[in-house]
PASEBA-1860 file (N, C-alpha, C; in nm, 3 decimals):
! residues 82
1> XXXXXXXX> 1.209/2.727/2.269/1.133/2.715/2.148/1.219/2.753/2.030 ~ 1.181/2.673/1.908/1.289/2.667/1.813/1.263/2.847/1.727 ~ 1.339/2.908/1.645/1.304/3.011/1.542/1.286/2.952/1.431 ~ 1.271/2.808/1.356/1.241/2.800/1.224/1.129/2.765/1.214 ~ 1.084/2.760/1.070/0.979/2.759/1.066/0.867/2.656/1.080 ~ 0.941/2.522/1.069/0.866/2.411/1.099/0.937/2.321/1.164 ~ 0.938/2.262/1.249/1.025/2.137/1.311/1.059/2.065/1.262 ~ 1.022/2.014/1.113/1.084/1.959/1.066/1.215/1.974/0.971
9> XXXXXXXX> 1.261/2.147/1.001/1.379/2.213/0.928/1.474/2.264/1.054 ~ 1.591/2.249/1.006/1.677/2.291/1.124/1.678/2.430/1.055 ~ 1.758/2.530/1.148/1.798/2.641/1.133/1.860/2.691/0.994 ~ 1.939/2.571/0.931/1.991/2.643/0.777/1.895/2.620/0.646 ~ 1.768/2.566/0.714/1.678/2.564/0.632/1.677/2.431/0.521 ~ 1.783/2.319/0.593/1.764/2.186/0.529/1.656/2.065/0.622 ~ 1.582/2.019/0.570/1.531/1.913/0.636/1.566/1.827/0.729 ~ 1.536/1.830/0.862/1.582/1.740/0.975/1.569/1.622/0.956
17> XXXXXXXX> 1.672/1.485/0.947/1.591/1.418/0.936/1.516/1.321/1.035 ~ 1.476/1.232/0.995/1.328/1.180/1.102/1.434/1.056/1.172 ~ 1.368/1.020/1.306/1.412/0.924/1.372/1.371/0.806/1.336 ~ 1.483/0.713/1.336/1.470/0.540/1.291/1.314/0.539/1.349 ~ 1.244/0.464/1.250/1.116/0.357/1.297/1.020/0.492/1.278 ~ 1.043/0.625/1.240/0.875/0.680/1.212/0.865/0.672/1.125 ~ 0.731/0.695/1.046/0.650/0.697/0.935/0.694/0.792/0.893 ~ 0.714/0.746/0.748/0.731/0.884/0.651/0.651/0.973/0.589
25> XXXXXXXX> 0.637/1.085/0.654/0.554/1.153/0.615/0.392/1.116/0.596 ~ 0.322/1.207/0.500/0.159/1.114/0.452/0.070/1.156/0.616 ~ -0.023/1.150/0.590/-0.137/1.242/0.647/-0.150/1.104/0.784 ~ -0.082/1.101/0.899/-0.124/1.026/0.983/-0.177/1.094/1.121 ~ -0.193/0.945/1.199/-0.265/1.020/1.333/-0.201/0.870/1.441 ~ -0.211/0.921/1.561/-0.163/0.838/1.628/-0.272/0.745/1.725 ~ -0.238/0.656/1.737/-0.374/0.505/1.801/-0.267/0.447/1.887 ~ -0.350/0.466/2.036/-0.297/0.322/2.115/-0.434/0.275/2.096
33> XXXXXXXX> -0.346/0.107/2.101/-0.427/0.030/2.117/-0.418/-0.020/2.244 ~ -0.512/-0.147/2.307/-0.480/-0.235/2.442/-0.517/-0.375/2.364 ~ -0.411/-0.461/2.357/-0.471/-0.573/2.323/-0.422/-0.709/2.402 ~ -0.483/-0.773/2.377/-0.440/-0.930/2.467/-0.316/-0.972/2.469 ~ -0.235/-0.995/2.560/-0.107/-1.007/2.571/-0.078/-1.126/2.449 ~ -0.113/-1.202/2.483/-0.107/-1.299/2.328/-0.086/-1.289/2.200 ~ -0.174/-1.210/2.192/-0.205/-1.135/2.071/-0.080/-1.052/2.059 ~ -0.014/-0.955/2.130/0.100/-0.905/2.118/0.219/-0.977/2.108
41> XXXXXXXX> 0.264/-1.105/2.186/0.311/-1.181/2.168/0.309/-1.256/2.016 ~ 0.246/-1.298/1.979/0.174/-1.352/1.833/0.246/-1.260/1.705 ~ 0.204/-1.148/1.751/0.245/-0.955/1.655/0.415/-0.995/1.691 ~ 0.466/-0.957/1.807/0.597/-0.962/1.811/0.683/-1.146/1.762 ~ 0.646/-1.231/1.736/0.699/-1.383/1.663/0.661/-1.316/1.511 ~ 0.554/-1.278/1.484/0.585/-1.247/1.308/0.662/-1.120/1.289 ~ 0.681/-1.004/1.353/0.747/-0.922/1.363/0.873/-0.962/1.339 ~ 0.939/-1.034/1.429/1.104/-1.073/1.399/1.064/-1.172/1.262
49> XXXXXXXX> 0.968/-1.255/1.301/1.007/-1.349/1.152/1.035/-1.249/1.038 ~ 0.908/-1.156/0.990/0.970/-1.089/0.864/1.050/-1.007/0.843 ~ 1.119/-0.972/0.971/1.223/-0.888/0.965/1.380/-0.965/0.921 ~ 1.371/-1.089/1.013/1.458/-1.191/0.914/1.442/-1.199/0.805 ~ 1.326/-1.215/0.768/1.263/-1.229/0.624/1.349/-1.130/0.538 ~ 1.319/-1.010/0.603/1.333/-0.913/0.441/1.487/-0.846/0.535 ~ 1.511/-0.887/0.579/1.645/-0.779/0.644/1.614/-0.632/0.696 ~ 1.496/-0.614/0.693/1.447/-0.487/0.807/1.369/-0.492/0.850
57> XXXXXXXX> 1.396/-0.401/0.979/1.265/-0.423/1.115/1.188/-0.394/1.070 ~ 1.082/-0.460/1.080/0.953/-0.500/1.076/0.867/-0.476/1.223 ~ 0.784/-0.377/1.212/0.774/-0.368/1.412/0.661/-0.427/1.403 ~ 0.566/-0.498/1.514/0.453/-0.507/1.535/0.327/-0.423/1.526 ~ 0.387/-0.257/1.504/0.301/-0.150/1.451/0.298/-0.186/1.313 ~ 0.342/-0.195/1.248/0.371/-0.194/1.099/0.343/-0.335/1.023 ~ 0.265/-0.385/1.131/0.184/-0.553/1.053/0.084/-0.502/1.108 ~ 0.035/-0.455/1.238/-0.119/-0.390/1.283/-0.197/-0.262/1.146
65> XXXXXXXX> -0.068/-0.194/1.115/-0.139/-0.129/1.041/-0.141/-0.160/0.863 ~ -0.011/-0.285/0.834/-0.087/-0.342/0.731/-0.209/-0.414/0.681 ~ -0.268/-0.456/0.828/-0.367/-0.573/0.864/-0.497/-0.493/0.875 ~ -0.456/-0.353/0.879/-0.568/-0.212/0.882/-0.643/-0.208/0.756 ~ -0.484/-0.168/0.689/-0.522/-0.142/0.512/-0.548/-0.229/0.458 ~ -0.533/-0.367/0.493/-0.583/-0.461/0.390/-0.753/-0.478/0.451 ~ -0.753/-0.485/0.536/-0.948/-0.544/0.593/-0.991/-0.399/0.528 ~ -0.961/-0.277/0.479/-0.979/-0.180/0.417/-0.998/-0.202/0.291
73> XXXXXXXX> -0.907/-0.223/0.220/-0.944/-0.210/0.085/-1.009/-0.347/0.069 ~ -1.013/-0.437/0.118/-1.098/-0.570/0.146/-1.231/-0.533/0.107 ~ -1.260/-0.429/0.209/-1.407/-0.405/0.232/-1.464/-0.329/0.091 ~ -1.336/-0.254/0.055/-1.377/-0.132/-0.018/-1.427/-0.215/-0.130 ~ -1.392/-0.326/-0.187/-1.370/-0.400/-0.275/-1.508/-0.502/-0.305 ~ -1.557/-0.517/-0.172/-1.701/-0.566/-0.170/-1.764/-0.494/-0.142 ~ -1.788/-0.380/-0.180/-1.891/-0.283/-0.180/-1.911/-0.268/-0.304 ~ -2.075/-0.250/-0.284/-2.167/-0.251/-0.387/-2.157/-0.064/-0.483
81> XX> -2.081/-0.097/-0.633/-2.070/-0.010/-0.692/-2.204/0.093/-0.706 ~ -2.138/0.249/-0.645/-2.282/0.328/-0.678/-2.271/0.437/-0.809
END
C-alpha cells in the first residue's frame, strides 16, 4: 500500500499521470454494458472511421457515451419549461 496521499500523486507530491485512453478527470462512474455483437461491430467501423477522421483514437466507449450525452441534452431540451 502506497504512503501518499492520493493515488493519483506519486511520492514527491507531483501528479501521476493517467494511462492512455482514461477519462480525464470529472465526476464519473463505470457501466458495462452487453450488447449485440453487431451492434459492437457497427461501434468498432465508426470507431476507426473517426479516428482516421480526426487522427485520434476514437474508442467505441467514447461514441457510446457521446450518443449518452446527446439523447440527454436531447431530452433536456424537450422538456416542458417549469
Amino acid at each position: 500500500m502506497s504512503n501518499s496521499p492520493s493515488p493519483d500523486t506519486a511520492a514527491s507530491g507531483t501528479p501521476v499521470k493517467r494511462r492512455p485512453g482514461r477519462p480525464a478527470g470529472g465526476d464519473m462512474a463505470q457501466l458495462t454494458l452487453r450488447i449485440p455483437r453487431a451492434h459492437l461491430l457497427a461501434l468498432t467501423k465508426e470507431s476507426a472511421r473517426r479516428s482516421v477522421e480526426t487522427g485520434r483514437n476514437i474508442t467505441p466507449q467514447a461514441i457510446i457515451a457521446s450518443m449518452i450525452a446527446a439523447s440527454i441534452a436531447a431530452r433536456d431540451e424537450n422538456a416542458p419549461a417549469t
